[in-house]
N, C-alpha and C positions, 0 to 999 in steps of 0.2 A: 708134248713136252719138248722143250727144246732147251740142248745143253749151251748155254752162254758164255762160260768161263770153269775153266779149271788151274787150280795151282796146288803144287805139290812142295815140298820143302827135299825129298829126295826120290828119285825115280832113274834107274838105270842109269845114264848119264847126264840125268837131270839134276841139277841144285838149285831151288829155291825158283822152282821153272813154273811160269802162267802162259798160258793158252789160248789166246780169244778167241770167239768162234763163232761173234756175233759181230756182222757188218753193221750195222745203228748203234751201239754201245761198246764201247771199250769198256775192262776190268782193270784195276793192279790192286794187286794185294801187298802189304810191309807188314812181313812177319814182326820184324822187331816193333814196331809200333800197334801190331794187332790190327791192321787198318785196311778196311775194302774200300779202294775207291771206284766211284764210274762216270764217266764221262762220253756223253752223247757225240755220236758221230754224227757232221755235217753231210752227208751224203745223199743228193737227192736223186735218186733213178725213178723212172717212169711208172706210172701205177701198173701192179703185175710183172716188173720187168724182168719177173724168175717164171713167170706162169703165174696160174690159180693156186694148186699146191704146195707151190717152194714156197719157201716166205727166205731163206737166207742160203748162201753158196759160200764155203771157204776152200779156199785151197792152203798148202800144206807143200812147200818147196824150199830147197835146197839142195847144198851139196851134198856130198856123197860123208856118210858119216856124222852129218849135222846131230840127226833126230828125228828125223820122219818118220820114219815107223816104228818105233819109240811113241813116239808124238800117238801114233794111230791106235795102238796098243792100250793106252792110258786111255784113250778116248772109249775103246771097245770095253772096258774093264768097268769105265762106269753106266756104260748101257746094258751092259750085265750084272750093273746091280751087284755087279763084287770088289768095290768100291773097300769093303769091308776088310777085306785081300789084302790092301794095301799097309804095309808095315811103314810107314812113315805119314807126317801129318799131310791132310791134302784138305781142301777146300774145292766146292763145285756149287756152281750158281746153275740153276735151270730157270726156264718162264714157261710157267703154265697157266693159260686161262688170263694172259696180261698181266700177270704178280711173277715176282722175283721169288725165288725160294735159295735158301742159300743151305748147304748140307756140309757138314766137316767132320772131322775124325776126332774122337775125343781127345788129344792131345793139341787141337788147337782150341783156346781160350772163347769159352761158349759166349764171351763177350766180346764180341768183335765188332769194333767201330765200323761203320757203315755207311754211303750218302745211298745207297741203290733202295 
């Protein structure tokens, strides 16, 4: 599994904050419109050019106070699966097995416009 996208509506000093975390795909999400969009990145690096195992590499910078570790936190919360933890709406995109799965919190609208 691998986490693609996350967005949250509030999170520490997050408002209405999205995450990408996949180099081939862009996400954004419009809450007020309900609407997931995605849009393929043009990026052609070399076949393997993570290795055999990596398939993707993000980094995560800024200045001091931005959200980094903030940022890291959100991210470690939904590979623990305590995602549920979370008192505010969030949306999280995974790929597993080459299909999109898309997971949200019952306060975002179980009808959510989609191109992914």
């Amino acid at each position: 599994m691998k986490i693609c996208f996350i967005w949250v509506e509030k999170y520490r000093n997050f408002e209405n904050f999205g995450l990408n975390l996949s180099s081939d795909i862009k996400f954004e999400y419009n809450l007020e419109y309900n609407n997931l969009q995605s849009k393929k990145n043009d990026i052609n690096l070399p076949h393997d050019f993570f290795g055999k195992n990596i398939t993707d590499i993000t980094a995560i910078v800024g200045k001091n106070g931005a959200g980094k570790s903030n940022s890291i936190e959100l991210v470690c919360k939904m590979l623990k699966g305590t995602k549920t933890s979370l008192r505010t709406k969030f949306l999280l995109v995974v790929k597993e097995e080459n299909k999109f799965k898309c997971f949200y919190s019952d306060d975002v609208n179980s009808n959510i416009r989609s191109n992914i």
